[in-house]
DRENVOTOR-894835 format. One record per atom (N, C-alpha, C): atom name; residue in three letters; chain; x negated, y negated, z; residue number from 1. Coordinates in Angstrom, 3 decimals. Layout:
% DRENVOTOR-894835
   atom   res   chain       east      north         up     n
     CA   Ala       A          X          Y          Z   NUM
...
% end
This chain:
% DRENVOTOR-894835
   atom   res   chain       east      north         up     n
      N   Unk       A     17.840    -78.164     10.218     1
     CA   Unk       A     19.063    -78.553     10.892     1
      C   Unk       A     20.232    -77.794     10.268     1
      N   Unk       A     21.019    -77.281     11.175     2
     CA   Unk       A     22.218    -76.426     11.014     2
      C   Unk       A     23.646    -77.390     10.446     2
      N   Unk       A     24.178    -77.436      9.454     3
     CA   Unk       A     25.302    -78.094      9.273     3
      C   Unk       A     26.918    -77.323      9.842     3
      N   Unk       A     27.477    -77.659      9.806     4
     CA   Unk       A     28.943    -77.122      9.877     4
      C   Unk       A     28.976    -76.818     11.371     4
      N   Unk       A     30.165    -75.595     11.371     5
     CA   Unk       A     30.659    -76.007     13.039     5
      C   Unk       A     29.670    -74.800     13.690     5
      N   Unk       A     29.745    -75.337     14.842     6
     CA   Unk       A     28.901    -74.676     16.014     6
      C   Unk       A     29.801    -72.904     16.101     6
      N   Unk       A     28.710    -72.107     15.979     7
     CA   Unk       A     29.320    -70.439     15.787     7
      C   Unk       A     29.512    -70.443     17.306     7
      N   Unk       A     31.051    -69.874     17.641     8
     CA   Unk       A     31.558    -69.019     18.792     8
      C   Unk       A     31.055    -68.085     19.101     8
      N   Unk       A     30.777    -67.868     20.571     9
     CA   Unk       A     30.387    -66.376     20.939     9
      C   Unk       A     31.042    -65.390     20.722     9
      N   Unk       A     30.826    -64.258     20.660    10
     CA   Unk       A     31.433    -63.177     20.080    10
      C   Unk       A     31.622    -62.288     21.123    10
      N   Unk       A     32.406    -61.403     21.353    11
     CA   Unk       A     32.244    -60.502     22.713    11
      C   Unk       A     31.887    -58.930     21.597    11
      N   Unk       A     30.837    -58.663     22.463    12
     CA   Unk       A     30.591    -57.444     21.533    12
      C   Unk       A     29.997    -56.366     22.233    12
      N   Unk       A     31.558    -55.396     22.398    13
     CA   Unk       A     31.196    -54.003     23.347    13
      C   Unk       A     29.892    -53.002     23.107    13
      N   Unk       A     28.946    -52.976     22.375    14
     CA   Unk       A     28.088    -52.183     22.010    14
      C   Unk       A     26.508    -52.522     21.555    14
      N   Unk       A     25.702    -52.451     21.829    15
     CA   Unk       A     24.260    -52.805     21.457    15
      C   Unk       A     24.240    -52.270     20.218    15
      N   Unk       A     24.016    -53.065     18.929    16
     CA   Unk       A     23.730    -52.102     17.615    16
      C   Unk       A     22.253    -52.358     17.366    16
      N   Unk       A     21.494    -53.192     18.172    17
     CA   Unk       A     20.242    -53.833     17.532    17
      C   Unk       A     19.178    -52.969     17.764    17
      N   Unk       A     19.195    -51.588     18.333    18
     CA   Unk       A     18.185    -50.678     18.188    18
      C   Unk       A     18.159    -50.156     17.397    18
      N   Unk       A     19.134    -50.303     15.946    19
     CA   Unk       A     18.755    -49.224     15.038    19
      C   Unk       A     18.491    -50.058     13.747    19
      N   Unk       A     18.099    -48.983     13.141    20
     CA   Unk       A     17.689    -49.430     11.447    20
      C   Unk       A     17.829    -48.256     10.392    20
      N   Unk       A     18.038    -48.278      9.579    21
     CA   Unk       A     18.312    -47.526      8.505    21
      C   Unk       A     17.997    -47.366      7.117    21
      N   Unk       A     16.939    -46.568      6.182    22
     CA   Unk       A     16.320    -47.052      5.177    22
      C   Unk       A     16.168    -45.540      4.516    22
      N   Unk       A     16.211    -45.760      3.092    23
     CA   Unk       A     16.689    -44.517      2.671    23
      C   Unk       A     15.057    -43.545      2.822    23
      N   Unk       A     15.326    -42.586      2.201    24
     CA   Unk       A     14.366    -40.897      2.298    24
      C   Unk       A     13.323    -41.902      1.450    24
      N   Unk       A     12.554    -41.294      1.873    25
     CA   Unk       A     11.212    -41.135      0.805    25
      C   Unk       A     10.616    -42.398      0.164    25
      N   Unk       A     10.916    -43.642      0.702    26
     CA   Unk       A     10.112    -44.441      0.483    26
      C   Unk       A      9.979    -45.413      1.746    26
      N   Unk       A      8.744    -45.844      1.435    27
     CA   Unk       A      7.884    -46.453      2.672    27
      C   Unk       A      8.461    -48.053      2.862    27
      N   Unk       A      8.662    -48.470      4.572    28
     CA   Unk       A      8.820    -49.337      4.794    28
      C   Unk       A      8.581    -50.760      4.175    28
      N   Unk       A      7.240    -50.348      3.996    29
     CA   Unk       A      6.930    -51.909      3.353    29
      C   Unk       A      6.906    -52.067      1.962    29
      N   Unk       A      7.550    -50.884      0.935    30
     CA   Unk       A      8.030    -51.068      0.188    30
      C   Unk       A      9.863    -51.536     -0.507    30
      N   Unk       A     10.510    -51.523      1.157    31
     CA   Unk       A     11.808    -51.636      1.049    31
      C   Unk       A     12.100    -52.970      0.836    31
      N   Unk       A     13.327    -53.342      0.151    32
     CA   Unk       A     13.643    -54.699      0.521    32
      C   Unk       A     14.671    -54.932      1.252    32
      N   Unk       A     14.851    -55.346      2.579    33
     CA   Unk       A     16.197    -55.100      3.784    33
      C   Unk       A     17.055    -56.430      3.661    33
      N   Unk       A     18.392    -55.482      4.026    34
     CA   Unk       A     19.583    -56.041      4.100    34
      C   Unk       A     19.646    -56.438      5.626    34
      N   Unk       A     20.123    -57.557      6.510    35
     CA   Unk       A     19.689    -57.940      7.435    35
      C   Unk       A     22.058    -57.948      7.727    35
      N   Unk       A     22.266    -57.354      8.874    36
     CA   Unk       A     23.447    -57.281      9.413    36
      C   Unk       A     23.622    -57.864     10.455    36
      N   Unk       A     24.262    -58.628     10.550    37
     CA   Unk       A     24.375    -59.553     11.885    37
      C   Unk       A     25.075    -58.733     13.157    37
      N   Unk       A     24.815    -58.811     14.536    38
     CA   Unk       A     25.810    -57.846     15.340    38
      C   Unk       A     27.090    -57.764     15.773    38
      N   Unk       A     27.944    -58.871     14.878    39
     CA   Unk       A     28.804    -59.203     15.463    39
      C   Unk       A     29.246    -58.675     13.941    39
      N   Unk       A     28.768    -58.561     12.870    40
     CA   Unk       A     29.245    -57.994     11.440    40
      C   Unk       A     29.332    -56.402     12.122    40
      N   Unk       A     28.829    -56.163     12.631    41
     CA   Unk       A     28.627    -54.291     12.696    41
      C   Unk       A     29.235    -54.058     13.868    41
      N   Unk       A     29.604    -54.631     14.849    42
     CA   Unk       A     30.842    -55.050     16.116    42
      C   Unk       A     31.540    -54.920     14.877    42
      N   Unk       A     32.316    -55.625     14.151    43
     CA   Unk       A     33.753    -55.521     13.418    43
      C   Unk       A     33.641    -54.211     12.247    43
      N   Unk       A     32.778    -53.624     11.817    44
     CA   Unk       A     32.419    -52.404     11.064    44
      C   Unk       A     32.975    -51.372     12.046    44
      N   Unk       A     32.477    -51.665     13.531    45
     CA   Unk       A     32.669    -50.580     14.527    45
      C   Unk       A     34.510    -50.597     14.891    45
      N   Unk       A     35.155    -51.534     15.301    46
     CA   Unk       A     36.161    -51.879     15.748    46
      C   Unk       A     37.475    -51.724     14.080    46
      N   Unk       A     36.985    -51.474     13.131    47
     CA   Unk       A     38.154    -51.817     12.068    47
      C   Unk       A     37.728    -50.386     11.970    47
      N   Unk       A     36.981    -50.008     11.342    48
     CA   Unk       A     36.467    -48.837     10.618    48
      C   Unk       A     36.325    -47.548     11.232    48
      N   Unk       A     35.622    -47.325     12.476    49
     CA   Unk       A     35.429    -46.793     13.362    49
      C   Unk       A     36.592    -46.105     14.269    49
      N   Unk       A     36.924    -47.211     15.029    50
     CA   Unk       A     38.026    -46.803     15.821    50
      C   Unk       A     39.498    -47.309     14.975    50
      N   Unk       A     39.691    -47.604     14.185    51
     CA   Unk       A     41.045    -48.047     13.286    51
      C   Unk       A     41.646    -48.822     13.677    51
      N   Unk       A     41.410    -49.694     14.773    52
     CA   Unk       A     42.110    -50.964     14.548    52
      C   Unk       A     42.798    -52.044     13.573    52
      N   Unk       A     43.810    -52.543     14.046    53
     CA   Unk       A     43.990    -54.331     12.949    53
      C   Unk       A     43.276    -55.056     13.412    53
      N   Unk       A     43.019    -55.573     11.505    54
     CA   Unk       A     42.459    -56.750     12.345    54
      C   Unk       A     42.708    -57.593     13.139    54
      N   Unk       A     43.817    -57.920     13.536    55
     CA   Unk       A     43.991    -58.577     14.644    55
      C   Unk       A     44.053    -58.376     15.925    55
      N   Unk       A     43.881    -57.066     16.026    56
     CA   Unk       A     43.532    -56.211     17.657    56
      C   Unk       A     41.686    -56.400     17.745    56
      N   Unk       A     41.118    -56.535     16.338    57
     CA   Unk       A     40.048    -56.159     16.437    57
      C   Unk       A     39.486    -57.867     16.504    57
      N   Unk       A     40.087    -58.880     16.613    58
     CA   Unk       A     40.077    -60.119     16.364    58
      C   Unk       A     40.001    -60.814     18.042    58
      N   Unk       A     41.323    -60.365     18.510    59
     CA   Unk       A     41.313    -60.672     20.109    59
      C   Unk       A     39.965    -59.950     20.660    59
      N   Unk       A     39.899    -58.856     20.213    60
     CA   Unk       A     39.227    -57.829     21.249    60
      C   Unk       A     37.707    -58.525     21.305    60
      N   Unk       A     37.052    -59.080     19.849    61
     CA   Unk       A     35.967    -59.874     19.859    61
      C   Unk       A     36.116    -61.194     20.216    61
      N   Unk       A     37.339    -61.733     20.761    62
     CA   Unk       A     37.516    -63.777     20.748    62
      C   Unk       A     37.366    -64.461     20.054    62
      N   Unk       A     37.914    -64.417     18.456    63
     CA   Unk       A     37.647    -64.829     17.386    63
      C   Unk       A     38.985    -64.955     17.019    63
      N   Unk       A     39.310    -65.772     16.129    64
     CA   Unk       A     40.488    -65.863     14.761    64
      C   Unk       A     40.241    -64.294     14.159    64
      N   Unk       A     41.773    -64.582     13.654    65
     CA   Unk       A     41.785    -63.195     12.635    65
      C   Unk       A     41.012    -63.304     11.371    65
      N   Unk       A     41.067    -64.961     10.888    66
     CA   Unk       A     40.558    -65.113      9.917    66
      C   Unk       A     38.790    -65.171      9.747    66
      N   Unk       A     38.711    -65.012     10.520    67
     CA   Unk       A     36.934    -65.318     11.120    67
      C   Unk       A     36.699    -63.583     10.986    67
      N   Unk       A     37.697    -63.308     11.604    68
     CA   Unk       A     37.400    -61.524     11.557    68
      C   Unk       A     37.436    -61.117     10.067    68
      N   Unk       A     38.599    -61.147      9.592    69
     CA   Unk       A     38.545    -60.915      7.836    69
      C   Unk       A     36.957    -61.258      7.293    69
      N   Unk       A     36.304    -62.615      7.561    70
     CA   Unk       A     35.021    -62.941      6.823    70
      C   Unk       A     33.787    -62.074      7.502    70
      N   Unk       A     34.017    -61.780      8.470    71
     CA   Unk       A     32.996    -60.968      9.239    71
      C   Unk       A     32.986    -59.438      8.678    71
      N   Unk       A     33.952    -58.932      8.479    72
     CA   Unk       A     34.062    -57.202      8.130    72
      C   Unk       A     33.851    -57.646      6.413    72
      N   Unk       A     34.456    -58.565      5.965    73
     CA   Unk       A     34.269    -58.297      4.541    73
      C   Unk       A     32.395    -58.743      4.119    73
      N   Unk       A     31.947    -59.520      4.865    74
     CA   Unk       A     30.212    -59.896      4.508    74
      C   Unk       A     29.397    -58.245      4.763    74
      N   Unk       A     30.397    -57.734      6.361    75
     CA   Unk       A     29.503    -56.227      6.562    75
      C   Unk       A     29.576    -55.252      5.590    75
      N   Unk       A     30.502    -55.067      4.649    76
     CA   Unk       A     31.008    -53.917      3.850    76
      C   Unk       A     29.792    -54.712      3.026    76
      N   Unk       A     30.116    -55.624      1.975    77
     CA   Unk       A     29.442    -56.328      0.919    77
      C   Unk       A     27.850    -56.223      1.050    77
      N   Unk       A     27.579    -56.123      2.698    78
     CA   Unk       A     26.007    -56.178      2.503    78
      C   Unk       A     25.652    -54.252      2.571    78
      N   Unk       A     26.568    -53.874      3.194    79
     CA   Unk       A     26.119    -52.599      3.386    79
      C   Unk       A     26.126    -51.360      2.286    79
      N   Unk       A     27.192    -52.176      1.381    80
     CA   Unk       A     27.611    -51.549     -0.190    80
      C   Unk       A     26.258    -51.798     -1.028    80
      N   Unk       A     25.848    -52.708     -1.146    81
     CA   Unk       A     24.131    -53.609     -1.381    81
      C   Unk       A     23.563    -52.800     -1.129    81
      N   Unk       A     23.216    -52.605     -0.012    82
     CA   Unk       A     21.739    -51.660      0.316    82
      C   Unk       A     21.860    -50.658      0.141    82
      N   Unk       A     23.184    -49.519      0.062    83
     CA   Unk       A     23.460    -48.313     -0.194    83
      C   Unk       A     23.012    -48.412     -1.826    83
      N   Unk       A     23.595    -49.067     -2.652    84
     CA   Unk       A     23.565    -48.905     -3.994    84
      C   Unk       A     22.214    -49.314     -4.778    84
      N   Unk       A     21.156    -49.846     -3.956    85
     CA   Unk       A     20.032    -50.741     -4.239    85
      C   Unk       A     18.967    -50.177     -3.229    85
      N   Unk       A     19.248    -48.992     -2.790    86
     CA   Unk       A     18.047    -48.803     -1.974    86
      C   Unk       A     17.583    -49.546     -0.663    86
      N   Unk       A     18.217    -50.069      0.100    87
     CA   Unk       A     17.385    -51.155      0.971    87
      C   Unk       A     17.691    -50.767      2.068    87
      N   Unk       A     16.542    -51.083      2.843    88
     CA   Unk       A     17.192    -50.984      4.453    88
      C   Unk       A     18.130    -51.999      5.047    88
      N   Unk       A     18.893    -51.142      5.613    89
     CA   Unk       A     19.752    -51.674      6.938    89
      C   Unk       A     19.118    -52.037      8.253    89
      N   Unk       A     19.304    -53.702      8.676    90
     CA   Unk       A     18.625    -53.798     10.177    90
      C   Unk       A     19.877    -54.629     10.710    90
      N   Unk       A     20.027    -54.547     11.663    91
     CA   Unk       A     21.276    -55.077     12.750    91
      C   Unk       A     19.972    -56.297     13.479    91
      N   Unk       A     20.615    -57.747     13.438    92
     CA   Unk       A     19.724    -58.357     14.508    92
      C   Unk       A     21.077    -58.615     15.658    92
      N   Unk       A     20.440    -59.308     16.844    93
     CA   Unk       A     21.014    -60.019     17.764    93
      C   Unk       A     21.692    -61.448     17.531    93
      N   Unk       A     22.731    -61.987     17.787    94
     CA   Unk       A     23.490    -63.314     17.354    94
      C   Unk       A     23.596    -63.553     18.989    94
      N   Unk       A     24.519    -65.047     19.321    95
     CA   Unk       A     24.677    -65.619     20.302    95
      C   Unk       A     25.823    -64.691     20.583    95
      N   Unk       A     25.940    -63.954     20.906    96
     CA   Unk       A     27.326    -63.267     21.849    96
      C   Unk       A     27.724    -62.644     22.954    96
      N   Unk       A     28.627    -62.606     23.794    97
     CA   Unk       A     28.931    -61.415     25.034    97
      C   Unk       A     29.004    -60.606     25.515    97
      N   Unk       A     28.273    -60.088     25.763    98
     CA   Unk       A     28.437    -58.229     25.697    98
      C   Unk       A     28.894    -57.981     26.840    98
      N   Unk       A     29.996    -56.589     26.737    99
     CA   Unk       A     30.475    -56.363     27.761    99
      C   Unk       A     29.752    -55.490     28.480    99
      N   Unk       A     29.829    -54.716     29.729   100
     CA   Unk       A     29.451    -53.611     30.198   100
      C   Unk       A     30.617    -51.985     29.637   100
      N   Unk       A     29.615    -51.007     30.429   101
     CA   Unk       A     30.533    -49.955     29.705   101
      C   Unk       A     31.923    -49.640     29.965   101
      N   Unk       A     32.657    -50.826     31.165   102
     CA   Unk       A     33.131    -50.618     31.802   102
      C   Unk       A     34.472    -52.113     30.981   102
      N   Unk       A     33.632    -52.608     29.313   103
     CA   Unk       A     34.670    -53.449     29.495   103
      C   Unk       A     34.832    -54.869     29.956   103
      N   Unk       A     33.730    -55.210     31.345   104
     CA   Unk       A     33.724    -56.351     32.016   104
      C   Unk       A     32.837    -56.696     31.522   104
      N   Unk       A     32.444    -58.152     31.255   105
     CA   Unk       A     31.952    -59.282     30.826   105
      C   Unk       A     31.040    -59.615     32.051   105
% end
């Protein structure tokens, strides 16, 4: 059983969940993976990427700003992790909205 408040959908312009990322030269099932949520790598894409504020990048997903701040700062923190520790990167799927390429919902 899940405690605390029920997670908001997220609107999230881009599919990240086809990819994965794991360094040279060692074998899958020897990695230990860092697991990125898609709505963490939605705000990686939207702050980092295209240079948004966070608060452009806050509306643009339907979230608080402050929800956004905890979302980009968990993506850096996990992605700093696996860079420095060897691990793979995997993006899963969360409850959220995706737009078309066009923007519309």
């Amino acid at each position: 059983m899940q405690s605390g408040r029920r997670k908001i959908r997220r609107n999230i312009a881009k599919d990240h969940t086809q990819v994965c990322f794991k360094p040279c030269g060692i074998r899958n099932a020897q990695l230990e993976k860092m697991i990125i949520d898609e709505d963490e790598m939605e705000a990686l894409r939207l702050s980092d990427f295209e240079g948004l504020y966070q608060q452009e990048c806050a509306d643009k997903m339907g979230i608080s700003r402050t929800t956004f701040s905890r979302l980009i700062e968990n993506a850096r923190r996990k992605i700093s992790d696996a860079l420095l520790h060897n691990k793979a990167i995997s993006i899963t799927k969360q409850n959220v909205l995706k737009e078309d390429q066009d923007g519309i919902k």
